[in-house]
C-alpha positions in Angstrom: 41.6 -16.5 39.2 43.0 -13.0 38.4 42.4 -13.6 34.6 38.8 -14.5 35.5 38.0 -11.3 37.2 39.8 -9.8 34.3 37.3 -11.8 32.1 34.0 -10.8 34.4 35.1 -7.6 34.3 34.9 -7.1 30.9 31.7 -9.1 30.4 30.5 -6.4 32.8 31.4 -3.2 30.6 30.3 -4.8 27.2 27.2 -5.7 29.0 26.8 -1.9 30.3 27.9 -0.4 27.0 24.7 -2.7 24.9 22.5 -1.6 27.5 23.6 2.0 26.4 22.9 1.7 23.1 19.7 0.0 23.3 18.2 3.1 25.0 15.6 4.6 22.9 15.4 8.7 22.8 11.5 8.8 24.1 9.0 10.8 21.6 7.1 11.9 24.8 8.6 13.6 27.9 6.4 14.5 30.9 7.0 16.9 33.4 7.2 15.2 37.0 4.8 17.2 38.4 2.1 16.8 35.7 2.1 13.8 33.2 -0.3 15.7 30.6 1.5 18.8 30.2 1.2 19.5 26.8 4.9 20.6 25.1 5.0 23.8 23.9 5.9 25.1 20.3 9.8 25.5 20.1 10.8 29.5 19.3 12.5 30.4 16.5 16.2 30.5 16.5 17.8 33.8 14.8 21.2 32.6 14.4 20.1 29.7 12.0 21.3 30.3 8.5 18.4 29.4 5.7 18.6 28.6 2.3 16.1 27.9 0.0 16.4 25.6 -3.1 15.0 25.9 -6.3 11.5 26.9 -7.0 9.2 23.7 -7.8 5.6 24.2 -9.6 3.5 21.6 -9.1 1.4 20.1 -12.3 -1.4 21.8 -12.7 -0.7 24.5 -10.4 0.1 28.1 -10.3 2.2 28.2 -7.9 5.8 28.2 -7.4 7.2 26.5 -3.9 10.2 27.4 -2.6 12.0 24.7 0.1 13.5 26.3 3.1 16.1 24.7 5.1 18.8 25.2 7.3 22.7 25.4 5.5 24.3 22.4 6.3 28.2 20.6 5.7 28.7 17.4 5.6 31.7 15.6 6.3 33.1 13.1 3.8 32.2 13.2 0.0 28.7 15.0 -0.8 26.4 12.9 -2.4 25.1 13.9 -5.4 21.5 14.3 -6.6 19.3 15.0 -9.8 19.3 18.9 -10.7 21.8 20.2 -7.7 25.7 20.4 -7.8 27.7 19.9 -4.5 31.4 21.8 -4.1 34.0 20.0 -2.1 32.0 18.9 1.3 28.9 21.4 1.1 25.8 20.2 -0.2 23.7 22.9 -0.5 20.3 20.6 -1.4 18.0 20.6 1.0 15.1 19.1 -0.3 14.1 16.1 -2.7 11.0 16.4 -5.4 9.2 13.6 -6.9 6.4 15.0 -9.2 4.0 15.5 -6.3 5.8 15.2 -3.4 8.7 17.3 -1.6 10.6 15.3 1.1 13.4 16.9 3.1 13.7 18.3 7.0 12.6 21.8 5.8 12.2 24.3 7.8 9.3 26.1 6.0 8.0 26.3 2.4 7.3 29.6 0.5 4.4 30.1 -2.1 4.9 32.6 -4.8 2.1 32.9 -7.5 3.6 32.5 -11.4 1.7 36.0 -12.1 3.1 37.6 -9.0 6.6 39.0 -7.3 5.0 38.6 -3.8 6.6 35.6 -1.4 4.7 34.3 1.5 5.4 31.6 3.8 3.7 28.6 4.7 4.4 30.1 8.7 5.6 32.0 11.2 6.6 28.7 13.6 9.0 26.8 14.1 8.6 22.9 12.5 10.2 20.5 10.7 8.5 19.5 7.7 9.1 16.1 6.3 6.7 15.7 3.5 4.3 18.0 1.3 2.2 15.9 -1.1 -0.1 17.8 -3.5 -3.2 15.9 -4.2 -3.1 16.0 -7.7 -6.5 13.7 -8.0 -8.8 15.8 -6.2 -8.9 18.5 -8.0 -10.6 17.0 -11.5 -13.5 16.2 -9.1 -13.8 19.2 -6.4 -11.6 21.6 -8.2 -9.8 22.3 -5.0 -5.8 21.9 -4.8 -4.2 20.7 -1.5 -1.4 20.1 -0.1 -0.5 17.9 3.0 2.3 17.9 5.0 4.1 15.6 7.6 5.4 17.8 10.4 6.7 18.1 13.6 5.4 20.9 15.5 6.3 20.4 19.4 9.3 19.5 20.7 7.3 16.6 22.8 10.4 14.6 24.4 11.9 18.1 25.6 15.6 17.8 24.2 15.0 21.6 23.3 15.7 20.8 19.7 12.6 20.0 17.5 13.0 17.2 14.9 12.4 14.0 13.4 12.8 12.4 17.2 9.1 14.7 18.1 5.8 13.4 17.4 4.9 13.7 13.4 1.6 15.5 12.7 -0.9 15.8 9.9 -1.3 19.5 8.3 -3.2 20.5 5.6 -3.5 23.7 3.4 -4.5 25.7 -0.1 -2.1 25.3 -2.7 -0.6 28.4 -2.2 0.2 27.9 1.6 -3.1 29.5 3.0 -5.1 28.2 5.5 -2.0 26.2 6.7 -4.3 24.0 9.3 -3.6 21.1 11.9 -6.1 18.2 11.1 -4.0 15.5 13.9 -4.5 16.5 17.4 -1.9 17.1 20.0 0.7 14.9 21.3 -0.7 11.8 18.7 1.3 10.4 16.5 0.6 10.4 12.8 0.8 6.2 11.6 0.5 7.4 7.9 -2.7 8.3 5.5 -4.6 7.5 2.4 -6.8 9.5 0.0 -10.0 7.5 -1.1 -10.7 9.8 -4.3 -14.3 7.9 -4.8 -15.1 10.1 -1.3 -13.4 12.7 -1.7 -11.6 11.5 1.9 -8.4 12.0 3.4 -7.5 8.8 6.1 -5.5 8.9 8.7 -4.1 7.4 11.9 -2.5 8.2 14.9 -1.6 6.1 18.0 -1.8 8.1 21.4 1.0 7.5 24.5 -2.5 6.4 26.8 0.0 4.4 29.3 2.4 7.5 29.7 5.5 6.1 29.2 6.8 8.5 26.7 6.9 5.5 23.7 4.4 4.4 21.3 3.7 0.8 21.5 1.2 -2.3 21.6 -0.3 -0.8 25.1 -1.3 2.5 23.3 -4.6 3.1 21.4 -5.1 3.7 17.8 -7.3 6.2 16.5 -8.9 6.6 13.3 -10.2 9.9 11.1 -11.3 11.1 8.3 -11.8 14.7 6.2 -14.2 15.6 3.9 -12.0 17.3 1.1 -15.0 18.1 -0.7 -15.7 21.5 1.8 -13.1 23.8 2.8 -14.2 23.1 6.4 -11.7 20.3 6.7 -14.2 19.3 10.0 -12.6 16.2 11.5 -14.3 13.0 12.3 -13.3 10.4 13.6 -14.5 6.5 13.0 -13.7 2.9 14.6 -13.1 0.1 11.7 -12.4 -2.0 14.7 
């Protein structure tokens, strides 16, 4: 009998310990006392130590971008990667580049014209940005070059740290960082996008936490939008393919 409660007992705490590990960081956090309080953009923090990588010019573009990130060490042996060298267990890459895309958890990107010593960045907030993709296609047709990003803005499940676990939003801007603007309204999260080139339109999705219970999930409802990328209005509309 004793070596049964000895058995129940354990059942018990595995039991307990997979419950713990199935619980999923919510992307949404709501106050108690008001469940549509928006979240608020995180402040800067000084003591954060940034590095930037290598500048990267775009094809076709004028413009040299320079990735910004925090320093990080890694324990264990640093992996390597195309263009970067690593020293014992620092990496100091903080950003990947694939002809017209820069993927990372960057903490801002800086533009600096090829004719120019000036160096501005992209902004003055705090975000993580995951992915900048230059539209490379436009251009030929409206002579305008763009860049969108992937970002998280907000710290929206209010863990006071703002990253990849926050809702992802849709940016846009000018090639060389102006007119940084927000095309995905608040507290949606982005689903991905497509360029259709033969309208000059940028698509896009988001899914919106309607049922309040800080996840995003069959119960929620999926939006659908679209910007003209012919105009520099970038005015958002929004359509229903279903």
């Amino acid at each position: 009998m004793k070596n049964l409660h000895i058995l129940l007992a354990g059942f018990f705490v595995v039991a307990l310990s997979s419950c713990k590990e199935e619980v999923v960081t919510p992307k949404v956090t709501y106050e108690k006392t008001d469940s549509t309080t928006v979240a608020k953009p995180q402040p800067i923090d000084s003591s954060q130590i940034e590095i930037a990588d290598l500048p990267i010019q775009m094809e076709g573009t004028k413009y040299l971008i320079h990735p910004i990130g925090d320093y990080r060490v890694y324990e264990g042996r640093a992996k390597s990667s195309y263009g970067s060298s690593n020293t014992d267990k620092v990496s100091f890459s903080i950003s990947n580049y694939n002809r017209f895309e820069i993927t990372g958890f960057l903490q801002n990107l800086k533009f600096q014209h090829i004719d120019s010593t000036e160096i501005r960045p992209l902004t003055d907030k705090k975000m993580v940005i995951q992915t900048a993709s230059y539209l490379n296609t436009i251009f030929d047709k409206t002579k305008h070059q763009l860049l969108v990003y992937a970002v998280a803005d907000m710290d929206t499940n209010k863990d006071n740290k703002l990253d990849v676990s926050d809702i992802k939003s849709l940016y846009i801007s000018d090639i060389s960082g102006k007119d940084f603007t927000k095309l995905s309204p608040d507290m949606q999260e982005l689903i991905d996008w497509n360029l259709v080139e033969s309208k000059n339109r940028l698509y896009f999705r988001t899914i919106e936490d309607t049922n309040k219970n800080g996840q995003f999930d069959k119960n929620d409802v999926i939006l659908y939008y679209y910007v003209d990328l012919s105009t520099k209005e970038w005015k958002l509309e929004s359509y229903k393919p279903v």
